[in-house]
DONUGU-217867 format. One record per atom (N, C-alpha, C): x, y, z; atom name; residue number from 1. Coordinates in steps of 0.05 Angstrom, whole numbers, plus 5000, padded with zeros to 4 digits. Example, Ala and Ser with C-alpha at 12.3 -4.5 7.8 and 13.67 -1.06 7.14 Angstrom:
REM residues 2
ATOM | c1 | c2 | c3 | atom | seq
ATOM | 5264 | 4886 | 5156 | N | 1
ATOM | 5246 | 4910 | 5156 | CA | 1
ATOM | 5264 | 4934 | 5156 | C | 1
ATOM | 5257 | 4955 | 5142 | N | 2
ATOM | 5273 | 4979 | 5143 | CA | 2
ATOM | 5258 | 5001 | 5157 | C | 2
This chain:
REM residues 85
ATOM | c1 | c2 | c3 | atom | seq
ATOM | 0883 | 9331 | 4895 | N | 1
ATOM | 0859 | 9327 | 4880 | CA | 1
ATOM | 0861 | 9339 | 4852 | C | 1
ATOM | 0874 | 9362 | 4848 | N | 2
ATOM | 0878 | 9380 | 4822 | CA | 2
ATOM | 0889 | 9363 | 4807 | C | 2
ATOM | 0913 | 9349 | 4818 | N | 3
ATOM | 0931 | 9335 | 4801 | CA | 3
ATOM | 0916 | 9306 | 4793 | C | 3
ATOM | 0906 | 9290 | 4809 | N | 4
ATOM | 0884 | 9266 | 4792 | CA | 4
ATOM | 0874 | 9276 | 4770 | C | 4
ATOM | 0856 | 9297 | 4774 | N | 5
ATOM | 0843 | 9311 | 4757 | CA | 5
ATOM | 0847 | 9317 | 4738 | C | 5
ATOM | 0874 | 9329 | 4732 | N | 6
ATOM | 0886 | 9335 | 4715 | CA | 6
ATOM | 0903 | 9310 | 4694 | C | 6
ATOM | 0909 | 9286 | 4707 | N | 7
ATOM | 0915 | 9264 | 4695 | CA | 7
ATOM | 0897 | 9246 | 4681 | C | 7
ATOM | 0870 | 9249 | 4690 | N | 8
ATOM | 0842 | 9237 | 4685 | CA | 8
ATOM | 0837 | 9248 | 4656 | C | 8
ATOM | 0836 | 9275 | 4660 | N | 9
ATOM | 0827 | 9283 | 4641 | CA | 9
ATOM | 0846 | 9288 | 4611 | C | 9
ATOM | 0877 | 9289 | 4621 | N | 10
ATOM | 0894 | 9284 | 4599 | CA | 10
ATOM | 0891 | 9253 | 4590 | C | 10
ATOM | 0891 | 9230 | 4608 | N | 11
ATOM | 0885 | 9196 | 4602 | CA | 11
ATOM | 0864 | 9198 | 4584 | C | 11
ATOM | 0845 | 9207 | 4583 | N | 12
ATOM | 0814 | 9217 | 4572 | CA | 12
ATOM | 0818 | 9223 | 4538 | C | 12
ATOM | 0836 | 9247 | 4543 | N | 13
ATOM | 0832 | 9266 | 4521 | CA | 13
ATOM | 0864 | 9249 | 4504 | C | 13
ATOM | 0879 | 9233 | 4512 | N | 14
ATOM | 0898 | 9220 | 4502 | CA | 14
ATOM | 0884 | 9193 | 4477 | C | 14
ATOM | 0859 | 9186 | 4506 | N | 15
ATOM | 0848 | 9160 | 4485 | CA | 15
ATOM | 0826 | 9169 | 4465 | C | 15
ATOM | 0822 | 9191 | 4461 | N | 16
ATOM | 0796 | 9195 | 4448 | CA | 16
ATOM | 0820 | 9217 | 4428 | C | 16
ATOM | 0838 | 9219 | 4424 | N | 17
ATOM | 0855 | 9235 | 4405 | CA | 17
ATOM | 0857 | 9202 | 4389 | C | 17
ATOM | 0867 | 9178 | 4405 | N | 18
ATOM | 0875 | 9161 | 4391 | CA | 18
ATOM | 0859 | 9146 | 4376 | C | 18
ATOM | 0841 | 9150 | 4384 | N | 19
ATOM | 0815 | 9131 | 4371 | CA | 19
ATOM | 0805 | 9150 | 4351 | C | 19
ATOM | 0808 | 9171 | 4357 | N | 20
ATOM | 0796 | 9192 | 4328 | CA | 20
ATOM | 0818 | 9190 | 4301 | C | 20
ATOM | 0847 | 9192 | 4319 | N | 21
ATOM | 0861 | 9198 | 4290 | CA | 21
ATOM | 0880 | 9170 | 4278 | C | 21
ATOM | 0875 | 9150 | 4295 | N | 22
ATOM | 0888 | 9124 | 4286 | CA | 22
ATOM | 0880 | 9117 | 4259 | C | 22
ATOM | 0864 | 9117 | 4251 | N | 23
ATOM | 0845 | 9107 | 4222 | CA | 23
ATOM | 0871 | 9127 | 4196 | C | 23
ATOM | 0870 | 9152 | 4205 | N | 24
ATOM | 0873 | 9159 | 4186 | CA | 24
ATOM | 0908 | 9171 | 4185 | C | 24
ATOM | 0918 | 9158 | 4205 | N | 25
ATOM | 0951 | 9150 | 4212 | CA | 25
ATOM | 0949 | 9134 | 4196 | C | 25
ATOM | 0946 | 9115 | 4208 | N | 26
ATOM | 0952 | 9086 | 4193 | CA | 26
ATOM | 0945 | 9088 | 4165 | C | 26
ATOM | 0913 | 9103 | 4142 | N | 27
ATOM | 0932 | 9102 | 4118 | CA | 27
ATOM | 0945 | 9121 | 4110 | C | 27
ATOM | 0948 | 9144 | 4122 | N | 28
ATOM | 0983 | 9156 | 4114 | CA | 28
ATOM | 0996 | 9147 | 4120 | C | 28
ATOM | 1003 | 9128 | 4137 | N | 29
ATOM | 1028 | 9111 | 4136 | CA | 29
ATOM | 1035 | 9085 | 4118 | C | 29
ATOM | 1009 | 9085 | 4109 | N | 30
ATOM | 1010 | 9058 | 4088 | CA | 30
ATOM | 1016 | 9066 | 4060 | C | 30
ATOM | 1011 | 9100 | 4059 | N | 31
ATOM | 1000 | 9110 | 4039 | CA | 31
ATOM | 1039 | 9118 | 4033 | C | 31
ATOM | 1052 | 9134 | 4051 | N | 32
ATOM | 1080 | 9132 | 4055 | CA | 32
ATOM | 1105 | 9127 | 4048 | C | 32
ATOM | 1090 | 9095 | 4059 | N | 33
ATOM | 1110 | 9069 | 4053 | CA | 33
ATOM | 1103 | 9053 | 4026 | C | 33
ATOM | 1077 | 9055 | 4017 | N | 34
ATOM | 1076 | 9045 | 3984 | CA | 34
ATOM | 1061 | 9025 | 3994 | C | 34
ATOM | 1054 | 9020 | 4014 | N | 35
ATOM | 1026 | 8994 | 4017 | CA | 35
ATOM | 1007 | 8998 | 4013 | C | 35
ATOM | 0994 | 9022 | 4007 | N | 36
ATOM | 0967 | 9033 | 4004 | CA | 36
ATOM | 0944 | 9000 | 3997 | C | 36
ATOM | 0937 | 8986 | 4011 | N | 37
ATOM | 0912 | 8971 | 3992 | CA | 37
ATOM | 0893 | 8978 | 3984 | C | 37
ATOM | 0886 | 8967 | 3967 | N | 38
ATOM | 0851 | 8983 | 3953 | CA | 38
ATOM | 0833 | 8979 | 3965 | C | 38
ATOM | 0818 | 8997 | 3977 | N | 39
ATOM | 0800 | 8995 | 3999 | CA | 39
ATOM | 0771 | 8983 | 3975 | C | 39
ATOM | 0754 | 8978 | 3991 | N | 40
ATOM | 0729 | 8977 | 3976 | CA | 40
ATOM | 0715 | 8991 | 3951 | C | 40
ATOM | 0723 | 9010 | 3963 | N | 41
ATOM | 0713 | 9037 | 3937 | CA | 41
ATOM | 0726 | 9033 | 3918 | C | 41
ATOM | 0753 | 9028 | 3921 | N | 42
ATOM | 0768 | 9020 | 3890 | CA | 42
ATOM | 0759 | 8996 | 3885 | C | 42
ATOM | 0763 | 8977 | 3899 | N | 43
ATOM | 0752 | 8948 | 3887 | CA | 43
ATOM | 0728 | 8957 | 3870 | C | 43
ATOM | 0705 | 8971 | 3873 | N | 44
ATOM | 0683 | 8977 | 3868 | CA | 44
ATOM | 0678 | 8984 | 3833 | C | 44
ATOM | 0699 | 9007 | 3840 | N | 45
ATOM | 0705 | 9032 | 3809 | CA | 45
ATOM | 0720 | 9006 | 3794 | C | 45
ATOM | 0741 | 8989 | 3806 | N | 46
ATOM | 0746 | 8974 | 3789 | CA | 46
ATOM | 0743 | 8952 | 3770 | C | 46
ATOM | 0713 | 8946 | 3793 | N | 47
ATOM | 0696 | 8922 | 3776 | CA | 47
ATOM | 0675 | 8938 | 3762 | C | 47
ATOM | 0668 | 8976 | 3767 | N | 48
ATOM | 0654 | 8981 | 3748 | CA | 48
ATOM | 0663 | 8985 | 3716 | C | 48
ATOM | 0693 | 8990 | 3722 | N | 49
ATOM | 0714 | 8998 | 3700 | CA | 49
ATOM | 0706 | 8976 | 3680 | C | 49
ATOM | 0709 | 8951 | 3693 | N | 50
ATOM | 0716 | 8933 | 3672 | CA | 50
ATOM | 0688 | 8918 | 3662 | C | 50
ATOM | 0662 | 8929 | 3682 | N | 51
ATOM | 0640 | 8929 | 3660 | CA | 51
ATOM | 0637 | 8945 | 3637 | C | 51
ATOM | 0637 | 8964 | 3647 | N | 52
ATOM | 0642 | 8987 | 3622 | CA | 52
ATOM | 0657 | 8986 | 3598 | C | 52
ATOM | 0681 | 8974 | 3593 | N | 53
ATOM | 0709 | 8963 | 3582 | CA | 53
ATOM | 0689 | 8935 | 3570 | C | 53
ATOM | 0674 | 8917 | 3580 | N | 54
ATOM | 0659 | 8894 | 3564 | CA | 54
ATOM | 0641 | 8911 | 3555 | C | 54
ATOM | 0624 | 8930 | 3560 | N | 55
ATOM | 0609 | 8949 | 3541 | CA | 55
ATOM | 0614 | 8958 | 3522 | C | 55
ATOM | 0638 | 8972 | 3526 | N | 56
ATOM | 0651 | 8989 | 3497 | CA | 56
ATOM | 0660 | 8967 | 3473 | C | 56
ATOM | 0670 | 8948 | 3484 | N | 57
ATOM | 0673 | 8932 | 3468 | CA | 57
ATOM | 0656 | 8916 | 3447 | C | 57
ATOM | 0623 | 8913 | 3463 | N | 58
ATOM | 0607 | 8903 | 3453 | CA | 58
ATOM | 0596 | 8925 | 3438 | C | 58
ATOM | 0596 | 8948 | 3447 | N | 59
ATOM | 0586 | 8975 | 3425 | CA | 59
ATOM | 0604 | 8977 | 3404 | C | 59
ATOM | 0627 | 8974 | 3410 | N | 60
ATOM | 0651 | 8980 | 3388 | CA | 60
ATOM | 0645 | 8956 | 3358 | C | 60
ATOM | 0640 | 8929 | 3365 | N | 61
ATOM | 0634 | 8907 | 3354 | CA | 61
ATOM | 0600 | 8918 | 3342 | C | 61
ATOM | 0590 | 8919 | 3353 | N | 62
ATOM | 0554 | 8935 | 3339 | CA | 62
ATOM | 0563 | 8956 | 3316 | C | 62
ATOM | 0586 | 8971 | 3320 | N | 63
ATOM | 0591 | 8997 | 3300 | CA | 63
ATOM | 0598 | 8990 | 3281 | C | 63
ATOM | 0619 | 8972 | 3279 | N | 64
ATOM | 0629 | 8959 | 3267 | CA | 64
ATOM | 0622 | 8935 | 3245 | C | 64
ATOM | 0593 | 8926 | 3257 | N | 65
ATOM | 0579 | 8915 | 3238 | CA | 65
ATOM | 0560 | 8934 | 3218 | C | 65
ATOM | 0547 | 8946 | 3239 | N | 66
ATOM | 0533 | 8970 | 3222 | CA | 66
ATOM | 0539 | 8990 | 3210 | C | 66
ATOM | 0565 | 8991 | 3195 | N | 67
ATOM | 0583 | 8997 | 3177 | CA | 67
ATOM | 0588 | 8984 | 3161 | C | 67
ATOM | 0594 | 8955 | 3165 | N | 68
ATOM | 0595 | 8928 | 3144 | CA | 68
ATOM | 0567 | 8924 | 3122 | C | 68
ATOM | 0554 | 8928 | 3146 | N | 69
ATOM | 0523 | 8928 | 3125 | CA | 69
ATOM | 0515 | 8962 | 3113 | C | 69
ATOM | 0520 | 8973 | 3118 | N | 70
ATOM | 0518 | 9006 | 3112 | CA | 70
ATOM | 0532 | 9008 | 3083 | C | 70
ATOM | 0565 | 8986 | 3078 | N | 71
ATOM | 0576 | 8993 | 3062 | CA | 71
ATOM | 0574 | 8963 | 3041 | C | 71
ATOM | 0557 | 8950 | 3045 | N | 72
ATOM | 0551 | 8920 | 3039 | CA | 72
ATOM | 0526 | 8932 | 3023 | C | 72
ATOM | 0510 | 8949 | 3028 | N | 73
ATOM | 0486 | 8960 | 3023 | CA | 73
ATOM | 0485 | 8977 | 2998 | C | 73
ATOM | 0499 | 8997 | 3002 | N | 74
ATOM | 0514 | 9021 | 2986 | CA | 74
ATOM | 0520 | 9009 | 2958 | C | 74
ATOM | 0542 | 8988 | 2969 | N | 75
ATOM | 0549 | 8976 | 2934 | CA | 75
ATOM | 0532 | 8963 | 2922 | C | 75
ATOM | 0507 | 8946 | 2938 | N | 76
ATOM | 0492 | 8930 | 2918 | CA | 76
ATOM | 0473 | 8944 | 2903 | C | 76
ATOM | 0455 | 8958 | 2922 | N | 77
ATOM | 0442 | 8976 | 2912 | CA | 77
ATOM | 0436 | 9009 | 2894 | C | 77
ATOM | 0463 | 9014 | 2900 | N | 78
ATOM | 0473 | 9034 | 2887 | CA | 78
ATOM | 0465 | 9062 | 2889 | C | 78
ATOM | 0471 | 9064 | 2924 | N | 79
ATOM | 0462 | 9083 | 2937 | CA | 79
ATOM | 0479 | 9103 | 2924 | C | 79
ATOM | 0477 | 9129 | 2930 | N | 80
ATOM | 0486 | 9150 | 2921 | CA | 80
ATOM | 0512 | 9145 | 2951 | C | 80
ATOM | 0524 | 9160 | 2935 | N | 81
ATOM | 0549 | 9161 | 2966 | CA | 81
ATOM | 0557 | 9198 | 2960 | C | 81
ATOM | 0556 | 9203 | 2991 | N | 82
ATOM | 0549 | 9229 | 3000 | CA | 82
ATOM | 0579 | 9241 | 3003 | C | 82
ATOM | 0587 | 9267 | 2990 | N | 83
ATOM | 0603 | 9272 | 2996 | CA | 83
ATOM | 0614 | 9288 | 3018 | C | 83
ATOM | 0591 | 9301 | 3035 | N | 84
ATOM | 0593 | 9309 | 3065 | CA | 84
ATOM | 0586 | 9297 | 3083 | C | 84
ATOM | 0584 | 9301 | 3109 | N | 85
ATOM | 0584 | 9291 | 3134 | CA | 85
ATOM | 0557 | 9280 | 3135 | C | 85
């Protein structure tokens, strides 16, 4: 009886080791071998990246005008031009 017992409970504690630490075998093993795929979370950062990246761009383009007219302005009117910051 000791000895069932004792097999039950190693069968037991074998599948509940495997089911706990399989997840995170498998991506150190992906991680390893150089297969790592981008889980969701990166998909995620990556499509927030490249909103951000069409933002800056559209801010960069706004600065860039409002400097054209800042210095479009200056010459016609004959602003004073500042020699500090």
């Amino acid at each position: 009886m000791t000895g069932s017992v004792f097999l039950t409970a190693l069968s037991i504690l074998g599948v509940v080791a495997i089911l706990l630490f399989r997840r995170p075998l498998n991506a150190l093993a992906d991680r390893l071998s150089g297969k790592a795929a981008a889980s969701s979370d990166n998909e995620d950062a990556i499509q927030r990246i490249a909103v951000l990246e069409g933002r800056l761009a559209e801010l960069e383009e706004r600065l860039d005008f409002a400097e054209r007219l800042l210095t479009k302005a200056k010459e016609q009117s004959g602003l004073p031009g500042g020699t500090g910051a």
